[in-house]
Each structure stands twice: as C-alpha cells, then as structure tokens.
C-alpha positions as protocol buffer text, in pm:
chain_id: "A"
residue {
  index: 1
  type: UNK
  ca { x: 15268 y: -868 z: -5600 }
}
residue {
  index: 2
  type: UNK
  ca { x: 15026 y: -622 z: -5771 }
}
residue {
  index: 3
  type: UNK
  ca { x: 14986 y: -297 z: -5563 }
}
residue {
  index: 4
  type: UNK
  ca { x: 14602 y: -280 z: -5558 }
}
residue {
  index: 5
  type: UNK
  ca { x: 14546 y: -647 z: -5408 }
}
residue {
  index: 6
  type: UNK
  ca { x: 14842 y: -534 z: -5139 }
}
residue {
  index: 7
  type: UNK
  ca { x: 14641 y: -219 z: -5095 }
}
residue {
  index: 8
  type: UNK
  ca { x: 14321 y: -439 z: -5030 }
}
residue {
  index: 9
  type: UNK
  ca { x: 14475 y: -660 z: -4794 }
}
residue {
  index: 10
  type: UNK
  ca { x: 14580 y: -392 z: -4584 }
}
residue {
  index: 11
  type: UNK
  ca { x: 14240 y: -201 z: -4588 }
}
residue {
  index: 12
  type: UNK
  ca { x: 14098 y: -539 z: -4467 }
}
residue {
  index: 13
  type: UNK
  ca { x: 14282 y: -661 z: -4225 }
}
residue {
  index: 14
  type: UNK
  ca { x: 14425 y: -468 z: -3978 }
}
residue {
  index: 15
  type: UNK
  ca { x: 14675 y: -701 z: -3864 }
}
residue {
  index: 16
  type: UNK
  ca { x: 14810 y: -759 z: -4260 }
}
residue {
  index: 17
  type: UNK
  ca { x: 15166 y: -674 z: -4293 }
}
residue {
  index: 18
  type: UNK
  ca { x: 15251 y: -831 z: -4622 }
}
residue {
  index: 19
  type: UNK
  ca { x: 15650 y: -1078 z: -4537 }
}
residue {
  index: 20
  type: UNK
  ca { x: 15702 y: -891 z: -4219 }
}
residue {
  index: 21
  type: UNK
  ca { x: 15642 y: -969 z: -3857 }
}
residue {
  index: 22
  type: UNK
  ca { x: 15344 y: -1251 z: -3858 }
}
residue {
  index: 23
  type: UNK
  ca { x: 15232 y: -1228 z: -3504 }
}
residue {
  index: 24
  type: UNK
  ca { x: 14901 y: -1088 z: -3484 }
}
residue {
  index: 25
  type: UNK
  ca { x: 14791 y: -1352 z: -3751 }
}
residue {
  index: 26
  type: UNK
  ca { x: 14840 y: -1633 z: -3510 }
}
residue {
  index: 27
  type: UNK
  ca { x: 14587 y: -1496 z: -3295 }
}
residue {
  index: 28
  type: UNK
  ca { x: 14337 y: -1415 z: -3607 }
}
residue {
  index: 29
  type: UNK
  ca { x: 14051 y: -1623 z: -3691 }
}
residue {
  index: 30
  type: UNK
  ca { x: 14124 y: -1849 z: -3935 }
}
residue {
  index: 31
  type: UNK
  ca { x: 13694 y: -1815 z: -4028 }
}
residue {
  index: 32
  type: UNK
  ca { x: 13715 y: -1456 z: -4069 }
}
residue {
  index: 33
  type: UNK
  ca { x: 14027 y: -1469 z: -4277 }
}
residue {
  index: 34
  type: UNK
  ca { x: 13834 y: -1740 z: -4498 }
}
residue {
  index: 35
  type: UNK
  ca { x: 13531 y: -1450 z: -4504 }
}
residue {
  index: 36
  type: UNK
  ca { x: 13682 y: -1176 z: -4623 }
}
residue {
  index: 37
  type: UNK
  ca { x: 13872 y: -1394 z: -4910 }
}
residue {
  index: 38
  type: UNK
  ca { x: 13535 y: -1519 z: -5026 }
}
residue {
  index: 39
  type: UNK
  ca { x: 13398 y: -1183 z: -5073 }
}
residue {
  index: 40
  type: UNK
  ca { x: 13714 y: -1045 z: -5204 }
}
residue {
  index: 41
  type: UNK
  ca { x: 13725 y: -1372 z: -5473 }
}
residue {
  index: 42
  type: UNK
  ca { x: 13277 y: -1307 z: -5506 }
}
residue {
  index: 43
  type: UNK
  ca { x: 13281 y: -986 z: -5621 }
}
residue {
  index: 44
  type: UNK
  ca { x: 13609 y: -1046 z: -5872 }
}
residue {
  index: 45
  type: UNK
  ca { x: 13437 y: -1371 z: -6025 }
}
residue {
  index: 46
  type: UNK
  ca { x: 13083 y: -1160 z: -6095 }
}
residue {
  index: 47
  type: UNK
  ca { x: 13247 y: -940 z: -6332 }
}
residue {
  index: 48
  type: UNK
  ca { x: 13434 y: -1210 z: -6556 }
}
residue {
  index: 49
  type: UNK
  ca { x: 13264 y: -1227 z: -6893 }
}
residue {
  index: 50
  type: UNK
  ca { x: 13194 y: -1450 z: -7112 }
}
residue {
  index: 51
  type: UNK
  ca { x: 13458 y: -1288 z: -7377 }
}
residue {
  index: 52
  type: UNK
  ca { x: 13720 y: -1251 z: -7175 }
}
residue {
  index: 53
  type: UNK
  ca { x: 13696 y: -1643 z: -7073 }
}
residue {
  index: 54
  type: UNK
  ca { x: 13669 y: -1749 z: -7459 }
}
residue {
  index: 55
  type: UNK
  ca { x: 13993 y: -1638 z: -7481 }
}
residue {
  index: 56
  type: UNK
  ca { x: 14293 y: -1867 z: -7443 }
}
residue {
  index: 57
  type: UNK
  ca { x: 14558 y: -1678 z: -7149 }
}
residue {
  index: 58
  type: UNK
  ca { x: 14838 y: -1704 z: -7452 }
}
residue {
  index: 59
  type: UNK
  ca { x: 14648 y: -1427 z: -7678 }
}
residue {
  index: 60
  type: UNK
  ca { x: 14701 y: -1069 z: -7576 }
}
residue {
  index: 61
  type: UNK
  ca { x: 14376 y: -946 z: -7510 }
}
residue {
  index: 62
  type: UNK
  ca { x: 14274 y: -715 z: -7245 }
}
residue {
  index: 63
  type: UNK
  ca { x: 14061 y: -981 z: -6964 }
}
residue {
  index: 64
  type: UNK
  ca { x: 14117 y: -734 z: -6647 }
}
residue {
  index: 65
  type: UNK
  ca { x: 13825 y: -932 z: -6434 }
}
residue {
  index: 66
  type: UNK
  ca { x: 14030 y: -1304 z: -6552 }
}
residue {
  index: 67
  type: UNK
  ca { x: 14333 y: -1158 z: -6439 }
}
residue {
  index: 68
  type: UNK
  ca { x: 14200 y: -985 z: -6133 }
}
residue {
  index: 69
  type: UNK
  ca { x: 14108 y: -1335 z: -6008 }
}
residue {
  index: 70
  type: UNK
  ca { x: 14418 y: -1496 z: -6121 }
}
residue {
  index: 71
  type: UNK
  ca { x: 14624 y: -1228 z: -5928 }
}
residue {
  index: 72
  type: UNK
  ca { x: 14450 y: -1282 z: -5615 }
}
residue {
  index: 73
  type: UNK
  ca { x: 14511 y: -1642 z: -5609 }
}
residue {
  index: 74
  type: UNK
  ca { x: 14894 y: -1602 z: -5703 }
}
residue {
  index: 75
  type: UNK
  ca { x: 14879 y: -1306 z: -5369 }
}
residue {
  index: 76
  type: UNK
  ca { x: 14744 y: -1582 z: -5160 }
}
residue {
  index: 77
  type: UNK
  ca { x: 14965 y: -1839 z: -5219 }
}
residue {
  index: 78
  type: UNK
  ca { x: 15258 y: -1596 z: -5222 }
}
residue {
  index: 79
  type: UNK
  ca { x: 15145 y: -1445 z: -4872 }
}
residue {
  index: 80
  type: UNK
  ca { x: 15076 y: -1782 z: -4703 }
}
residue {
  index: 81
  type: UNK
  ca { x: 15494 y: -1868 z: -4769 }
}
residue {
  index: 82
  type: UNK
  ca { x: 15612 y: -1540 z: -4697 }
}
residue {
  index: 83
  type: UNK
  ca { x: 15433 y: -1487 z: -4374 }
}
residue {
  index: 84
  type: UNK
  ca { x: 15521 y: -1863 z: -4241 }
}
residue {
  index: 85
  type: UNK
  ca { x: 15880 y: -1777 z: -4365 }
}
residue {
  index: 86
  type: UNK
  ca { x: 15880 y: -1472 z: -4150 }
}
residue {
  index: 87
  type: UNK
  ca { x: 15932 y: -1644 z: -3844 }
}
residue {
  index: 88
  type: UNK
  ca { x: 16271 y: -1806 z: -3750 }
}
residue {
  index: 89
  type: UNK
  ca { x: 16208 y: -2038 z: -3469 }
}
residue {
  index: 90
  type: UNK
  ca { x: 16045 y: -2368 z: -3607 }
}
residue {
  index: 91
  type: UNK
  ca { x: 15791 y: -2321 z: -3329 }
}
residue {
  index: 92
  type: UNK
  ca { x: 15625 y: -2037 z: -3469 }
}
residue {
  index: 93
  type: UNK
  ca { x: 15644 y: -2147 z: -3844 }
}
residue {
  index: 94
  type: UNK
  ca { x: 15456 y: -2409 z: -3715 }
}
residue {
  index: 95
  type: UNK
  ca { x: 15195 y: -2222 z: -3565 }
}
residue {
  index: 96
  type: UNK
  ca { x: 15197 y: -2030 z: -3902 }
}
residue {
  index: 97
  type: UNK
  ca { x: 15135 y: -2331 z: -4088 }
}
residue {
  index: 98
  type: UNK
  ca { x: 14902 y: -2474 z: -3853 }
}
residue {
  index: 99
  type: UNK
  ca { x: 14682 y: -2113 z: -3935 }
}
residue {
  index: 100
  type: UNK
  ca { x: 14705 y: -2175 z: -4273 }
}
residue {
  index: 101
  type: UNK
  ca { x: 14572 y: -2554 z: -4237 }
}
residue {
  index: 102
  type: UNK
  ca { x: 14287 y: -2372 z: -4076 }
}
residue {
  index: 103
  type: UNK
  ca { x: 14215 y: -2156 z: -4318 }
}
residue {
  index: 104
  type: UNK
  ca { x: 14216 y: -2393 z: -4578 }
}
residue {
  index: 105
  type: UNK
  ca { x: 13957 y: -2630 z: -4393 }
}
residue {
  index: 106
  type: UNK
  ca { x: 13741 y: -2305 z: -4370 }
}
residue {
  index: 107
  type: UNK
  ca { x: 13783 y: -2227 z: -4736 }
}
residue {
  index: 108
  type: UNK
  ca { x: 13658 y: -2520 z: -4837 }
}
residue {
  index: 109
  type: UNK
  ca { x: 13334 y: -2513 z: -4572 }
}
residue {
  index: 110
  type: UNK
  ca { x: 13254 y: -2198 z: -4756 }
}
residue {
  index: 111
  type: UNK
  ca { x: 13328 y: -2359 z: -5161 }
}
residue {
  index: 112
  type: UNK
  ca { x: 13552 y: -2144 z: -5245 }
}
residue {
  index: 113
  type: UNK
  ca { x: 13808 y: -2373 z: -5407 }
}
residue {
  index: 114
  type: UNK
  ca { x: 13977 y: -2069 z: -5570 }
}
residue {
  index: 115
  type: UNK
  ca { x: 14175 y: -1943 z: -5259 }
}
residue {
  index: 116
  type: UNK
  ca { x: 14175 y: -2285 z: -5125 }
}
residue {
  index: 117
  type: UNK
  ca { x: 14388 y: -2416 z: -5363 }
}
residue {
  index: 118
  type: UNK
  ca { x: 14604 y: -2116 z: -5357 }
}
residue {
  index: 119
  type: UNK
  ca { x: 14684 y: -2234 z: -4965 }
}
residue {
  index: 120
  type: UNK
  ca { x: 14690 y: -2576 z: -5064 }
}
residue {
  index: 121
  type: UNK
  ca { x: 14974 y: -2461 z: -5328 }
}
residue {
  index: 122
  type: UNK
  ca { x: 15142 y: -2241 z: -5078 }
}
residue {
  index: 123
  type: UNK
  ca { x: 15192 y: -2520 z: -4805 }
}
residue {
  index: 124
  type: UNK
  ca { x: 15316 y: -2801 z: -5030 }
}
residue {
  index: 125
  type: UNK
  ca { x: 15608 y: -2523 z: -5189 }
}
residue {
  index: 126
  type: UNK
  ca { x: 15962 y: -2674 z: -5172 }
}
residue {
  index: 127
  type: UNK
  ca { x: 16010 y: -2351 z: -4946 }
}
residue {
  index: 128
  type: UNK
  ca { x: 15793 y: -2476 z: -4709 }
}
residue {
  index: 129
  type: UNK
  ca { x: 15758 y: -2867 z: -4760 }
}
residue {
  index: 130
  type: UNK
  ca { x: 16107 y: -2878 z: -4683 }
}
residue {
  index: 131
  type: UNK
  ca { x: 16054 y: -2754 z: -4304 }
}
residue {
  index: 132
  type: UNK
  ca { x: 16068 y: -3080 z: -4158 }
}
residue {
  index: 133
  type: UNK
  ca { x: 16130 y: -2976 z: -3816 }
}
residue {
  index: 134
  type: UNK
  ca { x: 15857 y: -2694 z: -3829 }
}
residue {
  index: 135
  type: UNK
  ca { x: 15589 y: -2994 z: -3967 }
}
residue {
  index: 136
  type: UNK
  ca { x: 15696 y: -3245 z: -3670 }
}
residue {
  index: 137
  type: UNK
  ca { x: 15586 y: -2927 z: -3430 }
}
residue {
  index: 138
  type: UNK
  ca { x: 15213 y: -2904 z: -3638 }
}
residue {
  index: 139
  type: UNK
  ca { x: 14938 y: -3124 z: -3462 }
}
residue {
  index: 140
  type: UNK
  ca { x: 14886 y: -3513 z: -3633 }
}
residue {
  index: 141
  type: UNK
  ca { x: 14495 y: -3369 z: -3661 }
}
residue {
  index: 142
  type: UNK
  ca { x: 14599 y: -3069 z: -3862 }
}
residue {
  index: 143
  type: UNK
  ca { x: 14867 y: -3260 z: -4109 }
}
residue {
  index: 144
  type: UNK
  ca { x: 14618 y: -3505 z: -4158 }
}
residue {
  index: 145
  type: UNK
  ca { x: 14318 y: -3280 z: -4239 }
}
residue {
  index: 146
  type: UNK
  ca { x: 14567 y: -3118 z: -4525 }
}
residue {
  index: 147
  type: UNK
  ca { x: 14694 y: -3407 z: -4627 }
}
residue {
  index: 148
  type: UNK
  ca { x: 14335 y: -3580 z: -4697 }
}
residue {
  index: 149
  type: UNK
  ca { x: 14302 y: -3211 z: -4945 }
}
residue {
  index: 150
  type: UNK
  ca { x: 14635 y: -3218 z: -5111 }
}
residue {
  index: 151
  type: UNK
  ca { x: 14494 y: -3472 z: -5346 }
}
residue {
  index: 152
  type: UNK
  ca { x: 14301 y: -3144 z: -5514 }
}
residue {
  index: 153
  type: UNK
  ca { x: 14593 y: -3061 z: -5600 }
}
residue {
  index: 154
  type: UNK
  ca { x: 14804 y: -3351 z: -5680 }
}
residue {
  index: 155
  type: UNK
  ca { x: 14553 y: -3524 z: -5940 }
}
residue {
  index: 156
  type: UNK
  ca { x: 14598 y: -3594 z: -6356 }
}
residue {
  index: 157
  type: UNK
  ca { x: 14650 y: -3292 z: -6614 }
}
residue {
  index: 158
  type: UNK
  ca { x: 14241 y: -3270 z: -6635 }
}
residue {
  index: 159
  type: UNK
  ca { x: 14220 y: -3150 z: -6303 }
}
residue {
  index: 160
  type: UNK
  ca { x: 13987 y: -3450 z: -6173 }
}
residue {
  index: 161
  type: UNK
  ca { x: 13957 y: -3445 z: -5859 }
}
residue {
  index: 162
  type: UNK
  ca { x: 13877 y: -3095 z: -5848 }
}
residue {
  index: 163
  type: UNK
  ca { x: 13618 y: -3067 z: -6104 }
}
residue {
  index: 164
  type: UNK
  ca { x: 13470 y: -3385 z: -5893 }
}
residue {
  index: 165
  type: UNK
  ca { x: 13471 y: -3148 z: -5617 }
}
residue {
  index: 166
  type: UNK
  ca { x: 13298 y: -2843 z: -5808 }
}
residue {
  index: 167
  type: UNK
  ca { x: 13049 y: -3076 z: -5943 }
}
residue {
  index: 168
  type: UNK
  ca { x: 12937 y: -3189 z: -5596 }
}
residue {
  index: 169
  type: UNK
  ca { x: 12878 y: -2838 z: -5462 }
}
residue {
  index: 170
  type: UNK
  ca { x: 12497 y: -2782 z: -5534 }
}
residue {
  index: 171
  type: UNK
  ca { x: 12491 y: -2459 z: -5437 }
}
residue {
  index: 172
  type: UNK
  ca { x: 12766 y: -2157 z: -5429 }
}
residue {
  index: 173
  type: UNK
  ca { x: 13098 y: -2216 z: -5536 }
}
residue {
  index: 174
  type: UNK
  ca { x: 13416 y: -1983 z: -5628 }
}
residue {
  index: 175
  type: UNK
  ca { x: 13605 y: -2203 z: -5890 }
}
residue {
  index: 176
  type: UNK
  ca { x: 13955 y: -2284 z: -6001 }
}
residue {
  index: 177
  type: UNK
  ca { x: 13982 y: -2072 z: -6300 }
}
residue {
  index: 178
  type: UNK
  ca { x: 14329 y: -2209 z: -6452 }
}
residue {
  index: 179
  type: UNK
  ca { x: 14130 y: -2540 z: -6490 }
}
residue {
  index: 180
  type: UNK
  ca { x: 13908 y: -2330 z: -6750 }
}
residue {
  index: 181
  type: UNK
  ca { x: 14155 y: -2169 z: -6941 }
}
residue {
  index: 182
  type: UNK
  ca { x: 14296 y: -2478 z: -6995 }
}
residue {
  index: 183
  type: UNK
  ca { x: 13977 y: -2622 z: -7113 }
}
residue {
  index: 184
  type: UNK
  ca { x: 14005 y: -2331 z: -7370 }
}
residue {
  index: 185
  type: UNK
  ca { x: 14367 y: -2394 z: -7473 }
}
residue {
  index: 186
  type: UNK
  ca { x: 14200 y: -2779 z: -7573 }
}
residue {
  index: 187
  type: UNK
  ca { x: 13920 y: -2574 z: -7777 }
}
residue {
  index: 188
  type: UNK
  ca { x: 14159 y: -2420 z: -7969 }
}
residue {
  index: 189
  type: UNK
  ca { x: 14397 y: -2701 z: -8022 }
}
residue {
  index: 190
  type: UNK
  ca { x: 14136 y: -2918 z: -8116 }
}
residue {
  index: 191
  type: UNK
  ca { x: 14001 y: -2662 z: -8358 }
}
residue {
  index: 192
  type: UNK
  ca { x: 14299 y: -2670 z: -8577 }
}
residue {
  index: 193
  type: UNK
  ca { x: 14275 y: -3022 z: -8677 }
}
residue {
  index: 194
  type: UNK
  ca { x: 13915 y: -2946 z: -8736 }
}
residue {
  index: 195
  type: UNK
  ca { x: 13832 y: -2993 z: -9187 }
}
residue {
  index: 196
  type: UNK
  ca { x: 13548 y: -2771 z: -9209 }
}
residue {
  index: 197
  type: UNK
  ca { x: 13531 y: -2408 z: -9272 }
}
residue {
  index: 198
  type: UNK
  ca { x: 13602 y: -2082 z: -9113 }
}
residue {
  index: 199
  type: UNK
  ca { x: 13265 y: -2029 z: -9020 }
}
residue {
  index: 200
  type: UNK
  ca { x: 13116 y: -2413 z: -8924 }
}
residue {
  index: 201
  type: UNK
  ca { x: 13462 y: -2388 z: -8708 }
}
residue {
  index: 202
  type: UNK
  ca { x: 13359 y: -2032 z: -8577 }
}
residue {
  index: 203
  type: UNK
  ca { x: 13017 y: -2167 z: -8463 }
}
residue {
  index: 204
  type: UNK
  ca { x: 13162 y: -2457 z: -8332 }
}
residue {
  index: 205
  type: UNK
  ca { x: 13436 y: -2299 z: -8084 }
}
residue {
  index: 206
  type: UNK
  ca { x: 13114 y: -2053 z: -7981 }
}
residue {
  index: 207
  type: UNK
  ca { x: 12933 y: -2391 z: -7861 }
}
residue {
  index: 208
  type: UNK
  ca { x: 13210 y: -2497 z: -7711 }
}
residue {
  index: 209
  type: UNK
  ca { x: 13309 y: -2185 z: -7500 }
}
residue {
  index: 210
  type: UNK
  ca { x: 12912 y: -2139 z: -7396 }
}
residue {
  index: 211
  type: UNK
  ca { x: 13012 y: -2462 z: -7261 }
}
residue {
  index: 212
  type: UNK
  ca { x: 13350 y: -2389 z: -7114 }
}
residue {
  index: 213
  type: UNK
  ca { x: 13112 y: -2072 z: -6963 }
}
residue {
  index: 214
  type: UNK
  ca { x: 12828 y: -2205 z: -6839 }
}
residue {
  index: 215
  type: UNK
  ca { x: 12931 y: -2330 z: -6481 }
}
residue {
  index: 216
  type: UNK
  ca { x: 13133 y: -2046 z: -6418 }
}
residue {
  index: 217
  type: UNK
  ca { x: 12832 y: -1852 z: -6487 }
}
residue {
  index: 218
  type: UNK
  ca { x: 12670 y: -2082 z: -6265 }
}
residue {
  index: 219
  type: UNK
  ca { x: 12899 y: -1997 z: -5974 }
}
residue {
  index: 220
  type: UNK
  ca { x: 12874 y: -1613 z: -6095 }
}
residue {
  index: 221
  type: UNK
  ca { x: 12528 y: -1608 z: -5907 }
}
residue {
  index: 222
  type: UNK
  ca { x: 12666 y: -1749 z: -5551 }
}
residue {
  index: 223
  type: UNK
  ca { x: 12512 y: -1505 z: -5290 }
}
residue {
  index: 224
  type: UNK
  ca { x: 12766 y: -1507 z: -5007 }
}
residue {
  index: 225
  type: UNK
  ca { x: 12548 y: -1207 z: -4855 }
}
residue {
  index: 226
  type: UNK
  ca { x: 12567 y: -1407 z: -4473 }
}
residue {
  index: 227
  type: UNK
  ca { x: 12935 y: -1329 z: -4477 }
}
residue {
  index: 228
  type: UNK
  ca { x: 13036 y: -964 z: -4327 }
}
residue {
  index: 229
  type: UNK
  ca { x: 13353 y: -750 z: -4367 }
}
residue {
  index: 230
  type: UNK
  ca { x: 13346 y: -684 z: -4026 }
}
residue {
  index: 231
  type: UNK
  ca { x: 13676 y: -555 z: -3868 }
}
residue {
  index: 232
  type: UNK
  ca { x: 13915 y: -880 z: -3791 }
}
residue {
  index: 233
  type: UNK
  ca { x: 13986 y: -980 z: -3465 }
}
C-alpha cells in the first residue's frame, strides 16, 4: 500500500490500524467513515487534468493526480479484506462485513461511486466470498442491500450499469475512473485503423478525449463543503 495514503488514514481516523486488531471500527460510524472518504476522493479528483486523462494508463507518463485516485481506491478495497480478515471468530468477521455493507450504502447516498465500488470489490474477493459461515451470521437486510449493488460491479466490459448510475446523479458525483481510461484505450485503438493523416487523426483523438473529459470535469466541480473532518467517533 503506498505510504502517504497509510499516513492519511491514520491522521484521520483515530481508530485506523491498517490489518491489525479491527475492534474500534465496529463501533465507528459507518456515515463518518463514508465522509471522510468523500473528501479524501474530492480533493484528489479536482486536481486530475485534462492531460493526464488523455493519456492511455499503458504509456509512461507522469499522471500523479490519476494515480493518486487510483491508489486510493486499490487502499480501500485492500483495507476492507484485511481488516474483516483480522478477526478469527466468524462472529466478528461478520460484524466486519456487516460495517462494510454500511459503508457502502452510505457511499452511494453521498455519489461517490469511486470508493463504493472499491467496497463493493473488496466484499465479493474470493478471500472473503468464500466465508460462508461468517455471511450466514450477516443480517438477510444487509446481504440483500449489497447484493441489489453488486450488479455495479458485475455488468458487460462497457461498464453499463455504472455509467447508468453516473448519468442519473444530477448533481455531485466522484466517478469510477478505470471506466475512463478504458474509454481512452478504445480512442487509441480505434485511431489506428483510422486512413487519414497525422494531423486530421491528431484533431480527432483531441475531440474525442474533450469528450472522454467532459463529465469528469463535470464531477470536478462537486462541492461536498456540508461534509466535516471532524474527529471519528
């Protein structure tokens, strides 16, 4: 995990000990957790640019802000299994998993599909879908408000149901960047079969990316100002 984002965790939240003991997180606030991701994921997405999205995640190019936002995501999901992993006794796995759940459900209240997906990932894991005695112990309401989200993550290559998702949230919104890198990889495949010349194809991949750009840009102006860092509880 990269140092900084373990760093940032800790500053954060108190009660944040990245794979060791899990207890105090029981008892946090699933809301508050979902806050102080929101920010964390707000204030990473403002600074992505419009050249560093253009280009495709294969080309070594320096995009710090793209992978700043890609690294948090990968943290998330990689904290959600370690900390539910902690834990031994089924019993309290499940309780782990039932926080996460939370968390998730409070994620998406607040758009920010980013880190939800990241939890989404994290529960359905072979690490952790395999716990069939810890997901017997999670309430029928709580298995069945995840499962009615894992389809976000379970739809076609194109990403579907999740840009269906995006689409429909009028106002703020923290996106899914993979799905736009990807939409950049097509640019570029798509390019090569393309007859004309170097510069018709030049102006044409600009068109495309503005497009590619324009609703993260969009979601670059979410004001998430009502949510606080306040000390967790």
């Amino acid at each position: 995990m990269p140092k900084y984002l373990t760093n940032i965790f800790k500053n954060i939240f108190p009660c944040f000990k990245y794979g060791t003991d899990a207890g105090p997180l029981i008892r946090a606030s699933p809301k508050k957790y979902a806050a102080h991701l929101t920010i964390m994921d707000c204030n990473i997405l403002k600074n992505i640019t419009f050249e560093e999205m253009s280009n495709p995640p294969y080309n070594k190019v320096n995009t710090p802000n793209v992978d700043a936002f890609k690294d948090q995501h990968n943290f998330v999901t990689n904290w959600a299994v370690s900390e539910i992993l902690s834990f031994q006794l089924a019993e309290n796995r499940a309780k782990l998993i039932s926080f996460f759940i939370k968390l998730a459900v409070e994620l998406h209240k607040m758009n920010n599909v980013n880190s939800l997906v990241a939890v989404l990932v994290a529960l359905r894991t072979i690490a952790i879908h395999r716990l069939t005695q810890t997901w017997d112990l999670v309430p029928k309401v709580l298995k069945k408000k995840f499962e009615n989200m894992c389809h976000l993550i379970e739809s076609d290559f194109n990403m579907t149901d999740l840009r269906r998702l995006q689409d429909e949230m009028k106002t703020h919104c923290l996106p899914y960047i993979a799905q736009y890198q990807s939409d950049v990889i097509k640019v570029e495949e798509n390019l090569k079969k393309f007859p004309r010349g170097e510069e018709e194809k030049a102006k044409l991949r600009h068109n495309q990316m503005l497009e590619i750009f324009l609703p993260i840009e969009k979601c670059q102006k979410s004001n998430y100002g009502c949510l606080k860092m306040s000390s967790h509880e």
